[in-house]
Structures are given as C-alpha cells and as structure tokens.
N, C-alpha and C positions, 0 to 999 in steps of 0.2 A: 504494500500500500504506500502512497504517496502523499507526502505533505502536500495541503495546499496553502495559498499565499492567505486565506482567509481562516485556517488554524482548522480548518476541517479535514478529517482522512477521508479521500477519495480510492475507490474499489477501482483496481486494473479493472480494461476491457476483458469483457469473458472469453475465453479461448471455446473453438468451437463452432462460434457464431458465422465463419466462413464458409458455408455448406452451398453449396449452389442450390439456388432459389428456383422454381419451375414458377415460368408467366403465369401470370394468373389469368383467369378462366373468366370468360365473355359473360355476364351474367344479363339475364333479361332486364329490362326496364318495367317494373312491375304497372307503374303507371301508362305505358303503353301498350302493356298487352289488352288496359280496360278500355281504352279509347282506338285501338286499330284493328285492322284484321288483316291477312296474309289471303290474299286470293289465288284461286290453284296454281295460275300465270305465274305466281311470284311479286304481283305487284300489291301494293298498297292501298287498303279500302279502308275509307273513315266516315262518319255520321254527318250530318249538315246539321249548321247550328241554328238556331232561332225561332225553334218549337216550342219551347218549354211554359215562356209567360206569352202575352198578350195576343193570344193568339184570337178573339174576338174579331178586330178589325183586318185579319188577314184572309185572303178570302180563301174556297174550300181548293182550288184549281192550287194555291201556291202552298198550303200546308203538305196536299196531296204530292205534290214535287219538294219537298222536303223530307218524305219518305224516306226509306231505304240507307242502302251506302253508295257513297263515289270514290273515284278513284283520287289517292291524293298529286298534287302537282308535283310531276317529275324533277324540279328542284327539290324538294325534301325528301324524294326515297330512298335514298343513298343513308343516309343520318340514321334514318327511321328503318331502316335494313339492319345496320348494327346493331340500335335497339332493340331490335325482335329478332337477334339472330338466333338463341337459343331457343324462340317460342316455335312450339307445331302446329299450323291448324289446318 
C-alpha cells in the first residue's frame, strides 16, 4: 500500500483485472419495441398520431385514415434497425 499526499492508504490496482472483455451485446430498445413493428420486408411500421383527444371535430373519412400502420421515413430506418435488432416479429 501507498502513502498518499493526503495521509490516506490507498489499495494497489487489483491484479487480474486484465482479462479480455467480450463487446457487449446489442440489446433491444424496450421503448421501441412498444411503439414499432418489423414488417416481413424488413422494413419499419409505426402508428399515426393524432387519435387519441379531440377527435369530435375530425371528420369520420380522416380518423378512418389514421387507422392502421405506415411505413416509417426511410431517413430513420437505419437508427430504428439497431434499435430492434434483437427484437422478432
């Protein structure tokens, strides 16, 4: 052990500690697997937003096209591929 300049003993580095490290592992985005889906293609399906409140004043033709899923903008599937690299569906 070693004196330090503040009168405390300080512990050697632990020997051992040099073990080669395996990368660590892709993990899914929990929060994206609630919000995307993986379509058989490979490509990215997500929900359209703007159902949920005031939907009174919208009329039946534009709730009806808020339906379903779309596919997301091929700027973001690359990102969102990572993120759901481990998920299956």
């Amino acid at each position: 052990m070693a004196d330090c300049p503040s009168g405390r003993r300080m512990m050697p580095a632990e020997a051992g500690k040099t073990k080669d490290k395996a990368m660590p592992k892709q993990k899914t985005k929990r929060a994206a697997t609630k919000r995307f889906k993986k379509s058989a293609t490979g490509k990215i399906l997500r929900t359209c937003g703007g159902k949920s409140h005031l939907n009174a004043c919208k009329s039946r033709k534009r709730k009806r096209n808020l339906r379903g899923m779309k596919t997301l903008d091929e700027a973001f599937q690359p990102s969102l591929k990572r993120s759901l690299a481990t998920y299956n569906v």
